[in-house]
DOSE-381523 format. One record per atom (N, C-alpha, C, O, CB): x, y, z; residue in one letter. Coordinates in pm, whole numbers, plus 50000, padded with zeros to 5 digits. Glycine has a CB too. Example, Ala and Ser with C-alpha at 12.3 -4.5 7.8 and 13.67 -1.06 7.14 Angstrom:
<nodes>
513194943150780A512304955050780A513204967050780A514244966850846A511314955350905A512854977550708S513674989450714S512905000350787S513415011450804S514084994050572S
</nodes>
This chain:
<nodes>
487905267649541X489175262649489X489125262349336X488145256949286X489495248449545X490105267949251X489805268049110X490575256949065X491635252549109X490125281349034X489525251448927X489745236348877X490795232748817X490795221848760X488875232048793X492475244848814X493635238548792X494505236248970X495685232548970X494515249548667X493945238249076X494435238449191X493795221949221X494535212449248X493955252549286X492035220749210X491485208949226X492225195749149X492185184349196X490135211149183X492845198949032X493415183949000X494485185649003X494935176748931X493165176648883X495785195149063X496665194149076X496435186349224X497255177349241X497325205549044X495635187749318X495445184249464X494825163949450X495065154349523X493905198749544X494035165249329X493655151849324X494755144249278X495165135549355X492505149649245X495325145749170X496495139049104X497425137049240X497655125549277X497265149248971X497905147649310X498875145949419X498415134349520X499225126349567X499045159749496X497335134249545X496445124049644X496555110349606X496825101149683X494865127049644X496225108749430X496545097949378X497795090049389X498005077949395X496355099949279X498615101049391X499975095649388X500555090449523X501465082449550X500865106249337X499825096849588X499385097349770X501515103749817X502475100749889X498635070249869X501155111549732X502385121349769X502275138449875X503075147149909X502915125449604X500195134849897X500085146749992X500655146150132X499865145150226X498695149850010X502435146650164X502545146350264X502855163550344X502675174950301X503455135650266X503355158650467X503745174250485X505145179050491X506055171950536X503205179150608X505305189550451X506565199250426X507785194450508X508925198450485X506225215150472X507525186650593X508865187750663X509145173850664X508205166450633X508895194750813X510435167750698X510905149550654X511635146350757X512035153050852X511955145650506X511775134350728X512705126350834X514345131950814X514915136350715X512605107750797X514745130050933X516095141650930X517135131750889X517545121450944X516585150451099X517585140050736X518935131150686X518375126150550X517195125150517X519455116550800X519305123550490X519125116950345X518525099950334X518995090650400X520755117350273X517535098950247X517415081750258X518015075250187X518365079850078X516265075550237X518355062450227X519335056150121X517945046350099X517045042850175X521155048050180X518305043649942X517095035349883X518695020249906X519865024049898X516175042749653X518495011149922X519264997149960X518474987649880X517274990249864X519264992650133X518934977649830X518634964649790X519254952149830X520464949949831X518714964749677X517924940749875X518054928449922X517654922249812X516874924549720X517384924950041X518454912849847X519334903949736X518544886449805X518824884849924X521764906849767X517594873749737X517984860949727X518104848949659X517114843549609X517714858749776X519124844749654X519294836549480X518084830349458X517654829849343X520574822849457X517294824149576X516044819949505X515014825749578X515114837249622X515824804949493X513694816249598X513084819249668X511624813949619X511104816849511X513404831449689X510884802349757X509784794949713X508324802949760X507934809049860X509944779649777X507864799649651X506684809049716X505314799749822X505414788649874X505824817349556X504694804649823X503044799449916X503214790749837X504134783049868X501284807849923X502484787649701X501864784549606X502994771649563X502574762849489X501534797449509X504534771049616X505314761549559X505894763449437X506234753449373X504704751349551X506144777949378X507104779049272X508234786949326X508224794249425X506514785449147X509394783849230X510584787349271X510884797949164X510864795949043X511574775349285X511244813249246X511694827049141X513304829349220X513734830649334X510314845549160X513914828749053X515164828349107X516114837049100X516494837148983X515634819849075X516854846449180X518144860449151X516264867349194X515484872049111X519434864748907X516064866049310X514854880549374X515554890749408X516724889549445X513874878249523X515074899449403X515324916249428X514354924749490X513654930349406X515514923649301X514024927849626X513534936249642X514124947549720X515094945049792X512664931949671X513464965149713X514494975949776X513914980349903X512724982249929X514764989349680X514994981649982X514634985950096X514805000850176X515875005750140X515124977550153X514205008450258X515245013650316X515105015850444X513995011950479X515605023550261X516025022750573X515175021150707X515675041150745X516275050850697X516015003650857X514925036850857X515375053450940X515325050951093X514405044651145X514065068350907X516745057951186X516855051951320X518245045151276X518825043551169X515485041051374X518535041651422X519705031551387X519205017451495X518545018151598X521555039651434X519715006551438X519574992551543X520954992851651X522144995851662X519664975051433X519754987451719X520194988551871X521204980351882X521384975651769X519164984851978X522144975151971X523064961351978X522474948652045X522874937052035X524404964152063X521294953952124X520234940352132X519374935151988X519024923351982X518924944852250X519144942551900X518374941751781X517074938551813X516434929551759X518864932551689X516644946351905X515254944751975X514244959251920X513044960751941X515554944552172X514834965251872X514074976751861X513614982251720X513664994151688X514784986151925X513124970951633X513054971651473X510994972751492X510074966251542X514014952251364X511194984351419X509594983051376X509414979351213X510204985951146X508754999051408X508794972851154X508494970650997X507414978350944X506274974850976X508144956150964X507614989650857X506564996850873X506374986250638X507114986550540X506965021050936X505004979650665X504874979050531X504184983550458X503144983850523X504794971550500X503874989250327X503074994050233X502024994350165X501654982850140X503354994050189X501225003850115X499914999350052X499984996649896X501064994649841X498825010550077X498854996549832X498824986449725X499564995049619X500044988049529X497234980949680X499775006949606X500245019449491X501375020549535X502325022849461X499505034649480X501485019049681X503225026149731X504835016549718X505125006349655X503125029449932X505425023549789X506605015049763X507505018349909X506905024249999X507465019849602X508355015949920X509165014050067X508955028950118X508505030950231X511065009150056X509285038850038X509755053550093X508575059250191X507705067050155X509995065349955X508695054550303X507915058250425X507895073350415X507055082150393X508575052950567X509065072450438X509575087550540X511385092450492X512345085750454X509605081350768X511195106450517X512545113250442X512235114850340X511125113350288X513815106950429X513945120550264X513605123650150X515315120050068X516445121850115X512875140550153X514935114849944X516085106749877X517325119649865X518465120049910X515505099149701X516605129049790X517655141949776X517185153449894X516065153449944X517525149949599X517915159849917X517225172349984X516055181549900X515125187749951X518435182450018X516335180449784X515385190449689X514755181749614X514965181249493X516105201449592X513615171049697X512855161449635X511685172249673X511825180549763X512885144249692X510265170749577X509245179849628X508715169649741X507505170049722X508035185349507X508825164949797X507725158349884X508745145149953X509555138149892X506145152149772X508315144750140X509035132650199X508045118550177X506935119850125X509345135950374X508425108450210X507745099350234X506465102050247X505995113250265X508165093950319X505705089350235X504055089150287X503205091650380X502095096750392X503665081350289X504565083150492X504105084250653X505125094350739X505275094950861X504175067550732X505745101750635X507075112450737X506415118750847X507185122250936X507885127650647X504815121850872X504245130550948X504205122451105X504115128751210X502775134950878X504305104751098X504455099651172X505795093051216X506085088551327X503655094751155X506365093451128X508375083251151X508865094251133X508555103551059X509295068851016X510145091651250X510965105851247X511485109651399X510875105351496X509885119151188X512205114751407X512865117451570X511895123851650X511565134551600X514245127851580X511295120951763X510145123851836X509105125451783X508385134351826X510205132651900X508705118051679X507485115651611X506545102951647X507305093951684X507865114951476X505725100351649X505165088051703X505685078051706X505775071951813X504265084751662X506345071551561X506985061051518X508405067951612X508555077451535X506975058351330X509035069251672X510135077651698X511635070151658X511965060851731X510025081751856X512375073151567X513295073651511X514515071851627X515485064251634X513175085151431X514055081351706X515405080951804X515775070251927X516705069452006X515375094151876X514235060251893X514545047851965X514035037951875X514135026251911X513935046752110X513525040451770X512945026051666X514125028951570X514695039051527X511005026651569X514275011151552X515205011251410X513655009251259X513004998951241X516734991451422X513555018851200X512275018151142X512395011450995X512285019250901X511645032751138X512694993050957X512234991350786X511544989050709X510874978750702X512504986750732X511544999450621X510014994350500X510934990450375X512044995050350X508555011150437X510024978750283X510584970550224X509804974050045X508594975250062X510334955450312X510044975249953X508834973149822X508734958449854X509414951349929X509364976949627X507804956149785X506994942749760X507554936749653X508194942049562X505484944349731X507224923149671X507174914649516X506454927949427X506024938649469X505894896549516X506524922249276X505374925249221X504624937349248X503404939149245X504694916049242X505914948249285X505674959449268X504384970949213X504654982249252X506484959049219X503994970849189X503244983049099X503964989749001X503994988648879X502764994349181X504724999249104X505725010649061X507125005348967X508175011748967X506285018049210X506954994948905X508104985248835X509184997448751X510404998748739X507204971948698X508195003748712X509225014648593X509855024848713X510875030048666X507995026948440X509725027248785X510145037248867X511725034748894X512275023948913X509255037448997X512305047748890X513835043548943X513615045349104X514665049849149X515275055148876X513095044349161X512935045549308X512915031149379X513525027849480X511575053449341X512005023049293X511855012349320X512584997349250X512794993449135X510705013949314X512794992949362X513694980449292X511874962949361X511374959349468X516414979049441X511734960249254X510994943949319X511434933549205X511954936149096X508854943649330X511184924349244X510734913749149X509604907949082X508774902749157X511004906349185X509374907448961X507614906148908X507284902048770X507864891548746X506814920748915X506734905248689X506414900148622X507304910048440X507154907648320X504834898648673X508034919248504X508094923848436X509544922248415X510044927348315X507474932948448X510334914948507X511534912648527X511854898848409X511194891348337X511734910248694X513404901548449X513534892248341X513714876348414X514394872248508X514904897248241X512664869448311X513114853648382X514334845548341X514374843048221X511984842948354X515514840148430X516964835148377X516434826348312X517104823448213X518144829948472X515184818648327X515464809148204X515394811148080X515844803747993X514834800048201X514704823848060X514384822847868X515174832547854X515764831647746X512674826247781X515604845247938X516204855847890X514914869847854X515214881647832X517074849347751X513634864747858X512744873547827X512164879347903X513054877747987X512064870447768X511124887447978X510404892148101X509434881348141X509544872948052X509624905948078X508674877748215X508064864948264X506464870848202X505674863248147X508294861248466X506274881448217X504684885248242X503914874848275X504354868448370X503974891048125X502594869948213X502084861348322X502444845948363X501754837448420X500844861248297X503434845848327X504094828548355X504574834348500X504114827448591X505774820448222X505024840548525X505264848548681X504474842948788X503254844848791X504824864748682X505074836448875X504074829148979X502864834049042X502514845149000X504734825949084X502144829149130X500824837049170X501604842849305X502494835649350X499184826249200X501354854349367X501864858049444X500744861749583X499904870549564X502624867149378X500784856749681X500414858349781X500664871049929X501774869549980X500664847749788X499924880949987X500394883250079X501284881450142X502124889950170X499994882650114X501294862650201X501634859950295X503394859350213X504324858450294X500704847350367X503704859750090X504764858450012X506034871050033X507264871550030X504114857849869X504934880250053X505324897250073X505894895250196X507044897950229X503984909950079X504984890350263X505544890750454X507254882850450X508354886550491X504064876050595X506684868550365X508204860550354X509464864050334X510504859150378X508284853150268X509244874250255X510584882250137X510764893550274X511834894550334X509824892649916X509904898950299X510374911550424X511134901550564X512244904450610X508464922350502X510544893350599X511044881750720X512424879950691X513264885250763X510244865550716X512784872250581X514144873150516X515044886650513X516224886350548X513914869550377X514504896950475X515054906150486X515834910650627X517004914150645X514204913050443X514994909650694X515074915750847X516194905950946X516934909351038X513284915050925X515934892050881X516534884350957X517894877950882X518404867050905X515524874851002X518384889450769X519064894350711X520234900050774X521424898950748X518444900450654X519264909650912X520154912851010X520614913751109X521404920851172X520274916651017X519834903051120X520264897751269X518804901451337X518984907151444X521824907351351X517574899851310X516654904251352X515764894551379X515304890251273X516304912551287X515314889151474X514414873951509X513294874851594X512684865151639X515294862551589X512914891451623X511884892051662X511594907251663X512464915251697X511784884751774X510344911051624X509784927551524X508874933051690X507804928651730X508044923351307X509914945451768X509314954851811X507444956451760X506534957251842X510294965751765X507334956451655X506014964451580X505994956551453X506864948651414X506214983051543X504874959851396X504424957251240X503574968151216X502844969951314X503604942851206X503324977351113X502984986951095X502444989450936X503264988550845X503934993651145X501244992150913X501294996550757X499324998950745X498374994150806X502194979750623X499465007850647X498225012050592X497365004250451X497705002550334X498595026050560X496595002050499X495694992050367X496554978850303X496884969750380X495355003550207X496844978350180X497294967150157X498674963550285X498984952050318X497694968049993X499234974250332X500504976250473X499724968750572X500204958350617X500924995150546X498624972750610X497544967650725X497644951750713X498164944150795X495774973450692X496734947050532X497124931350548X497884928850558X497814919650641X497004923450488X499164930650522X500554923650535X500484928250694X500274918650768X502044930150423X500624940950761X500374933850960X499924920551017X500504912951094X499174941351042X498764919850959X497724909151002X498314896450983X498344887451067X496384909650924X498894895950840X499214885450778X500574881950829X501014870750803X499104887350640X501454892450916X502494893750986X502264885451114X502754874851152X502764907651006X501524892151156X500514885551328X500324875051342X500784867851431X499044888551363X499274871051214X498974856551203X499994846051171X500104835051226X498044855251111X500814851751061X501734842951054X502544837351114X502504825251136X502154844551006X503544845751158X504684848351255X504244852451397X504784862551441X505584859451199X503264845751482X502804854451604X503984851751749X503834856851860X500984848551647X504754845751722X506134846551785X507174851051775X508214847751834X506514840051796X506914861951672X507974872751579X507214885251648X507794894951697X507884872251364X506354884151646X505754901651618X505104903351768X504314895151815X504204904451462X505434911851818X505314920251961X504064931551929X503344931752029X507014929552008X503804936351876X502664946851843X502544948151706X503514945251635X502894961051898X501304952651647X500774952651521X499844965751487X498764965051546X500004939851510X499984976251415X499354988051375X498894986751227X499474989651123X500294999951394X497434980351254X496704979351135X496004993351098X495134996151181X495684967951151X496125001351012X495715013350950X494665013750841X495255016150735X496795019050902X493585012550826X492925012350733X492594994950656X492244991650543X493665022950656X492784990350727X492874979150729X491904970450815X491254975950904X493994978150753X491764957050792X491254945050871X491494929750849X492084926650745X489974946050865X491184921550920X491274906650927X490244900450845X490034888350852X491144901651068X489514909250759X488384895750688X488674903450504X488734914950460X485824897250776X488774889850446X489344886750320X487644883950299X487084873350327X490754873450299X486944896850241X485624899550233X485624892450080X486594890350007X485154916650257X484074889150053X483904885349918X483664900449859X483864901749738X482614873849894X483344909849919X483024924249833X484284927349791X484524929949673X482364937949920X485474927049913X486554928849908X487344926049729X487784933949646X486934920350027X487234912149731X487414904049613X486694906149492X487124900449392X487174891949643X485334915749477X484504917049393X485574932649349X486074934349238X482724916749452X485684939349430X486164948849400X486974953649341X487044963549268X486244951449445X488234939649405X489544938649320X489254936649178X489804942949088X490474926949367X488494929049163X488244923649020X487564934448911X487744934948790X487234910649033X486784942448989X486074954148902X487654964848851X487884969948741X484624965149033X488624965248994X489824974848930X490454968848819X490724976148724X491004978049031X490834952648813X491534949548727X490474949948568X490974948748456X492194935748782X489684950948582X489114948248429X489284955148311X489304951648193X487904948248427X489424967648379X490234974348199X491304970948166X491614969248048X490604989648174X492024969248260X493344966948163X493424951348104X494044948148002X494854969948258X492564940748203X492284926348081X491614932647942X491694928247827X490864912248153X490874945547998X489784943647849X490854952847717X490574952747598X487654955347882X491664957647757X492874965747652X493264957147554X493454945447585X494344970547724X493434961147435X493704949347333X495244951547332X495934944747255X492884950647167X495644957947389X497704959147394X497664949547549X498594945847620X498764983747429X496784948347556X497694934647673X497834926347629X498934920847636X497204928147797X496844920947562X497624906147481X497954897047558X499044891247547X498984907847406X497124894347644X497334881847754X498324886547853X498594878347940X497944867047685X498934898147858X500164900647945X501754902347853X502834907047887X500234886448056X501324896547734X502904897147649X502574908247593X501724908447504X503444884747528X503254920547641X503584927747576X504564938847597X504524950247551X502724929947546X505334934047667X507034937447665X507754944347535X508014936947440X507854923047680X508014955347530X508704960947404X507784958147268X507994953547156X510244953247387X506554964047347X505254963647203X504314976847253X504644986647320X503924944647196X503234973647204X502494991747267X501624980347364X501084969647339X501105007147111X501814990047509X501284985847647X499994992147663X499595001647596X502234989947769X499344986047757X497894988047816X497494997647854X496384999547903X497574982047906X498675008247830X498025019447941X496555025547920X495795027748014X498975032747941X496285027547806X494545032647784X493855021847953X493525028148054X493555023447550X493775004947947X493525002847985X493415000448145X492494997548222X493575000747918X494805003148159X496065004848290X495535019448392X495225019548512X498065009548198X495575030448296X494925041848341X493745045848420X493705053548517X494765046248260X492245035448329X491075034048371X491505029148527X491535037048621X490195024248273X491845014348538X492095009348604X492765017748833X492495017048952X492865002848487X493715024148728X493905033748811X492865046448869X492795052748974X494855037948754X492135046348743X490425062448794X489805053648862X489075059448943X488895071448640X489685037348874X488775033448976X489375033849108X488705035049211X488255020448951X490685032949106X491205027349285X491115043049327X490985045149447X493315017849320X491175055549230X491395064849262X490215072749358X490365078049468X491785069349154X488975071249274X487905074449291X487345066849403X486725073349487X487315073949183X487505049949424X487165047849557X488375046549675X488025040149774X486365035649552X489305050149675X490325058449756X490205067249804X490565068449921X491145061849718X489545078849724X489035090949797X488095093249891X488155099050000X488675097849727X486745084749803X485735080949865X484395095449858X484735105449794X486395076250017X483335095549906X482255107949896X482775117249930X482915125249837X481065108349968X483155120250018X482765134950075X484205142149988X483985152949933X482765136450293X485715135749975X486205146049866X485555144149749X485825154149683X487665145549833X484745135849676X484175139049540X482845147349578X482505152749473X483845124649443X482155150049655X481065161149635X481985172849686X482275182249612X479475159049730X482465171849827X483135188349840X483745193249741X484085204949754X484165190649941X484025187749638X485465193549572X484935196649460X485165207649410X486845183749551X483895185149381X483395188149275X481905189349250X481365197349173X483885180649206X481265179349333X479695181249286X479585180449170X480345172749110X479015193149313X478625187749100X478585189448984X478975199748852X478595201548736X477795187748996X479775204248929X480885213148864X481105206248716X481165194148694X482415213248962X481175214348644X482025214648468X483485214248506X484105218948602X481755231948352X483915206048382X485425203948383X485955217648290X487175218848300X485895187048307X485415226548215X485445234248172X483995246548201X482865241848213X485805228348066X484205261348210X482875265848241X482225269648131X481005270448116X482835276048331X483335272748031X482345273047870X481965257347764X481875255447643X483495284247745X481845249747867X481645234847803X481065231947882X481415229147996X482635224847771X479555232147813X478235225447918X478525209147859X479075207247750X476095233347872X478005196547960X478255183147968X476675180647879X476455169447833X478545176348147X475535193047860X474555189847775X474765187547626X474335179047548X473715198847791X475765200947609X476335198747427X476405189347426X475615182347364X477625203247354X477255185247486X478145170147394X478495159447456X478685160647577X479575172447332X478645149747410X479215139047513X480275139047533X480685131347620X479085127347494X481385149347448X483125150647517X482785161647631X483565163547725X484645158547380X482045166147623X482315175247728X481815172647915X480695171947965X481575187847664X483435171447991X483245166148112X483055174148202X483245186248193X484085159048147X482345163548374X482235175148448X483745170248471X484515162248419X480985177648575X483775182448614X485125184148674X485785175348752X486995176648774X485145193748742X484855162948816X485825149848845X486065142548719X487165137948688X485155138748952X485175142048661X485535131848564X487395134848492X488255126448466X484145133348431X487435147048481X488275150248441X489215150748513X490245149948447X488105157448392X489535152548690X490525151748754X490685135948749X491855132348748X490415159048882X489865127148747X490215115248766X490765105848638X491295094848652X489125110248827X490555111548533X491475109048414X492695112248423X493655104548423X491135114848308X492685124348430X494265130148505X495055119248562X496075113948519X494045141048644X494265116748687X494925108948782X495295097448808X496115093348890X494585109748851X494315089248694X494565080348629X496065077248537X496845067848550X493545081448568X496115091148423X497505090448268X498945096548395X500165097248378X497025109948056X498325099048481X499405104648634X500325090748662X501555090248662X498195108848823X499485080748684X500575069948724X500955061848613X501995055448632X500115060348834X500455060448512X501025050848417X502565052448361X503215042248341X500115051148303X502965061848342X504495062848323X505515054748466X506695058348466X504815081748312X505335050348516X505945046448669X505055030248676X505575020148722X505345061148829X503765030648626X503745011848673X503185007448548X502715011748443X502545005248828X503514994948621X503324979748518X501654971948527X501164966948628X504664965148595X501124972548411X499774972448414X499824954648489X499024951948578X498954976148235X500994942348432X501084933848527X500904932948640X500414925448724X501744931048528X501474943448631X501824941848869X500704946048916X500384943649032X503254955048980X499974952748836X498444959548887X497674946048897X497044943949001X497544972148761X497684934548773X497194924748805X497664915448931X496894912049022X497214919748702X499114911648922X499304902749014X499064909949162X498864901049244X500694896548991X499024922349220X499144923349310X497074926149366X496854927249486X500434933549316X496064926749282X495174924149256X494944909649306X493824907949353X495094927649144X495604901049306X495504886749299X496044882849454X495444875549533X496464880149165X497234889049476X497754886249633X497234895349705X497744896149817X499274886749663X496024905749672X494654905849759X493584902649806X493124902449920X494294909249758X493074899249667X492414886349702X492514870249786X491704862549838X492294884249607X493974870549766X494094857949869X494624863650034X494904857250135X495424845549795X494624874550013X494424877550151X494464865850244X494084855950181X493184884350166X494724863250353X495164851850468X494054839650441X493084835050501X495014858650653X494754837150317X494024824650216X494044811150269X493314802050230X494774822750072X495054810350375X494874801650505X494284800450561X494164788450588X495284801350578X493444808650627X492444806350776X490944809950698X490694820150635X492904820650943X490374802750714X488914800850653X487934808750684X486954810950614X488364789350680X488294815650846X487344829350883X487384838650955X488584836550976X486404828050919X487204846751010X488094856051087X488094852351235X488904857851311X487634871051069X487234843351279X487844837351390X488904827651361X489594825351460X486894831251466X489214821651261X490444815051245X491484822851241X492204820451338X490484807851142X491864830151181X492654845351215X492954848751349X493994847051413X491824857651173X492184852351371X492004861551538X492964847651586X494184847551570X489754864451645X492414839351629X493054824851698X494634822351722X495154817651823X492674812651601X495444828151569X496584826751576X497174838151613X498394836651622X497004822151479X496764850051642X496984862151672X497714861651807X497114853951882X495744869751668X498994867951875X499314867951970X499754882452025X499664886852139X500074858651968X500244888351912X500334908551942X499054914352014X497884910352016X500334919451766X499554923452062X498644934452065X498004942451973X498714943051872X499074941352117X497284947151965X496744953851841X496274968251846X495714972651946X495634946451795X496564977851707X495884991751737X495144990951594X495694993451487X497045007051768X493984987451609X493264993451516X492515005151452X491405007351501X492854989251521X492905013451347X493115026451333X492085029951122X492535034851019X495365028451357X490975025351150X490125030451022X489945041950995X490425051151061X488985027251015X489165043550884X489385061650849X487705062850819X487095053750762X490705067550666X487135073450860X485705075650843X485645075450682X486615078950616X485135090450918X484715072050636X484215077550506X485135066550438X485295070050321X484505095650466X485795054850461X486535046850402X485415039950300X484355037850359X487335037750505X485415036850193X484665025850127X485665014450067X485245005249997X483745032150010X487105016350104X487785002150090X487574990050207X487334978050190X489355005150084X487694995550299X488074991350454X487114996750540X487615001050644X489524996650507X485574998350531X484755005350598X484845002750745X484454991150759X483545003250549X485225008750888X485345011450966X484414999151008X485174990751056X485295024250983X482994994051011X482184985551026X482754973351020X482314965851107X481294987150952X483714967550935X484134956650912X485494956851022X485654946751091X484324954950751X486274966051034X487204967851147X486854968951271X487604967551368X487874977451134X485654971551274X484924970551422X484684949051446X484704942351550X482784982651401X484534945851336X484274930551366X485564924351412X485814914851487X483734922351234X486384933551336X487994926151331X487844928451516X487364919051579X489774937951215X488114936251561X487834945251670X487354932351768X488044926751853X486594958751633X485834929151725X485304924051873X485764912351865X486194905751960X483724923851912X485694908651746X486644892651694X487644890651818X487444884151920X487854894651517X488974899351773X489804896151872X489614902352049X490514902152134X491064900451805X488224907552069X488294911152212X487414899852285X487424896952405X487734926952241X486414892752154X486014877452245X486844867752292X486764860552391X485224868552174X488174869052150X488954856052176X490044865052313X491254862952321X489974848251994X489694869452356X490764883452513X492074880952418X492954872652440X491204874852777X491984891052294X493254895452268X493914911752299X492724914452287X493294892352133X494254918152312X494554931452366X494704935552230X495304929552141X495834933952476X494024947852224X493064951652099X492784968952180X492574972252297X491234937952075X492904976352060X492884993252064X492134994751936X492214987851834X494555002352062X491235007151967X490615007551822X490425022951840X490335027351954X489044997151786X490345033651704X490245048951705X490165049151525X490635041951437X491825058551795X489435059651526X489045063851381X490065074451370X490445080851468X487405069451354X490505076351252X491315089151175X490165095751096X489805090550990X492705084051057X489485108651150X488825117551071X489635123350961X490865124850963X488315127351151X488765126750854X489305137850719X487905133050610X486975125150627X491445132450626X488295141550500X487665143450429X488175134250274X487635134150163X487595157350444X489555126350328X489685118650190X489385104150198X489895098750100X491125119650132X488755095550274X487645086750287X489095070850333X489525067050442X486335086250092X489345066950216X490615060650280X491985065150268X492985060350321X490735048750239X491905071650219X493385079950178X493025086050350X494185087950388X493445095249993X492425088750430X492905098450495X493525090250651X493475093750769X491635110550505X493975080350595X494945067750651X496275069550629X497115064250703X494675053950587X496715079250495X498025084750443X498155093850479X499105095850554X498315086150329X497265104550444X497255117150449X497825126950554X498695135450572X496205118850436X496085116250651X496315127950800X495835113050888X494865110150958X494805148050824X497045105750843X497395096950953X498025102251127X497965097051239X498485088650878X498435111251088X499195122651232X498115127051278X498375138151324X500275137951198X496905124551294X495305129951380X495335115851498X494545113651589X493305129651234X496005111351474X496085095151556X497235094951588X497505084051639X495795080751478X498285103451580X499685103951580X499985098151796X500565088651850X500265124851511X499535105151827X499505101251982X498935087752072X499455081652166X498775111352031X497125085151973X497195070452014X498415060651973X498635051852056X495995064251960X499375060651839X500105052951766X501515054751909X502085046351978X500335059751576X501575065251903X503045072152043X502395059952119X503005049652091X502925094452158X501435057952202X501105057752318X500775044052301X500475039952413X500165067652368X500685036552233X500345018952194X501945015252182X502405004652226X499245014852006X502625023752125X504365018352113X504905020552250X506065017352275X505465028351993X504185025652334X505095027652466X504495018852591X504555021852710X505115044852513X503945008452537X503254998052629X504004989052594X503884977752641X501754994352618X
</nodes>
């Protein structure tokens, strides 16, 4: 593969826009939910919230047939379809939502929601509420005076949403990695709401590595001297630091086997040995810079923090994963990706026996590929039939 094909393929991965060619049938409407206030976990009140939604399918006249498909930590509502017809690329999960597709369209009413505290804040795609928004009381953007935001906060704002429309109990819960916790955190929370749960890359234990990890992504952009504590709204922004930030989730997103297949020790240039000089890179280093200055035009080095933070508190309620499991009343499909080093398959196996001691009805299958947790986005459709076949129980 030659090294302008390799980081056009990594950058795309980053963006986790490698879906496939074909979309959910029909145009998506991007929608926004609207609530004048709104209290969080934590007991603060954010007021005029905004987050965007959109669905695919239509609801039934029982309103029994809503699946919630929610999002991972980079993404934003757009599952599946495509906004214009001549967008390059559908949704994340189009390979699975869609008319006779696993998720099947032609009997699920299917909604995914953005999050608080977005990521993607600059994006016109995305509508949330966060830190970058403006607070009514001063008239200025909040940055970190912006409440602490919790998982279980994300689930709240989507609950509202749904029951928005007349919706009081969720067919499914559905989502990949940070999508996965919000399932769990769906399950656990609400376990008289939620009828089945499709955790993807995901699990039930709010690991201390977990938390070590988060904290290693957020550190460049604290260590950027344009953050400035977070004030820096209409001044020069973090991105130097914002960027880094992004080459780490990138690089362990992918995980081994795409960084040796792809690059090894390949030169980022072949007439620039990495012995000359110290500018001179190999060939990840350099796709992952890329892929890094790739997302900073589209997010808010804030939201990278706060949503950093409502991972860490992960189901900051239940003290251990048998406390978890306990409140659990869905069924479950648990669905890891080999070669994961976010969500290592090992730790989803605990989630796993966790809930098969406490006799909860529990499914478990690996998604093979070669992009380690990304391949939970990617080539989530290698599982496309266990996912069919757990929705039809």
């Amino acid at each position: 593969m030659k090294k302008s094909r390799i980081a056009l393929v990594a950058i795309a991965a980053a963006l986790l826009l490698a879906a496939p060619a074909f979309a959910y049938d029909g145009v998506v409407e991007k929608k926004t939910f609207a609530m004048p206030s709104y209290t969080t976990v934590g007991g603060k009140t954010i007021k005029d919230v905004k987050v965007g939604w959109e669905s695919y399918g239509t609801l039934n006249a029982a309103k029994d047939n809503v699946i919630l498909v929610a999002h991972f930590f980079s993404g934003n509502s757009h599952a599946a379809g495509k906004y214009k017809p001549e967008d390059t690329a559908p949704g994340y999960w189009d390979s699975i939502i869609g008319a006779g597709k696993p998720i099947d369209t032609d009997r699920f009413f299917v909604v995914s929601s953005d999050t608080l505290v977005n990521l993607n804040a600059k994006s016109p795609t995305t509508v949330t509420t966060g830190p970058a928004s403006i607070d009514p009381a001063t008239g200025k953007p909040y940055g970190m005076s912006f409440p602490v935001i919790t998982m279980r906060d994300f689930v709240n704002v989507q609950k509202a949403l749904v029951e928005s429309l007349g919706v009081t109990k969720l067919y499914a819960v559905a989502g990949a990695s940070m999508g996965a916790m919000q399932t769990i955190e769906w399950a656990a929370g609400y376990p008289d709401m939620v009828e089945r749960a499709v955790a993807v890359i995901g699990d039930a234990e709010a690991s201390g590595e977990l938390i070590g990890w988060l904290n290693v992504w957020a550190a460049p952009i604290l260590l950027d001297p344009n953050w400035n504590g977070g004030d820096y709204y209409g001044k020069a922004e973090p991105n130097a630091g914002l960027a880094q930030s992004l080459k780490i989730v990138t690089l362990q997103a992918q995980g081994v086997e795409w960084a040796n297949k792809n690059f090894g020790r390949k030169w980022a240039a072949a007439d620039k040995n990495p012995l000359d000089a110290y500018a001179n890179k190999f060939a990840i280093e350099d796709v992952l810079d890329k892929a890094g200055a790739g997302r900073v035009a589209t997010s808010d080095a804030n939201a990278f923090l706060y949503l950093v933070k409502a991972n860490q508190l992960y189901l900051q309620d239940a003290p251990s994963l048998d406390a978890v499991v306990k409140k659990i009343k869905a069924k479950l499909l648990l669905l890891p990706a080999q070669g994961d080093l976010v969500f290592p398959p090992d730790g989803v196996r605990r989630t796993r026996d966790a809930l098969k001691a406490d006799g909860k009805a529990v499914e478990y299958a690996e998604i093979e590929g070669p992009n380690g947790h990304l391949n939970g986005v990617i080539h989530v459709a290698k599982q496309g039939e266990a996912i069919k076949a757990f929705l039809a129980k």
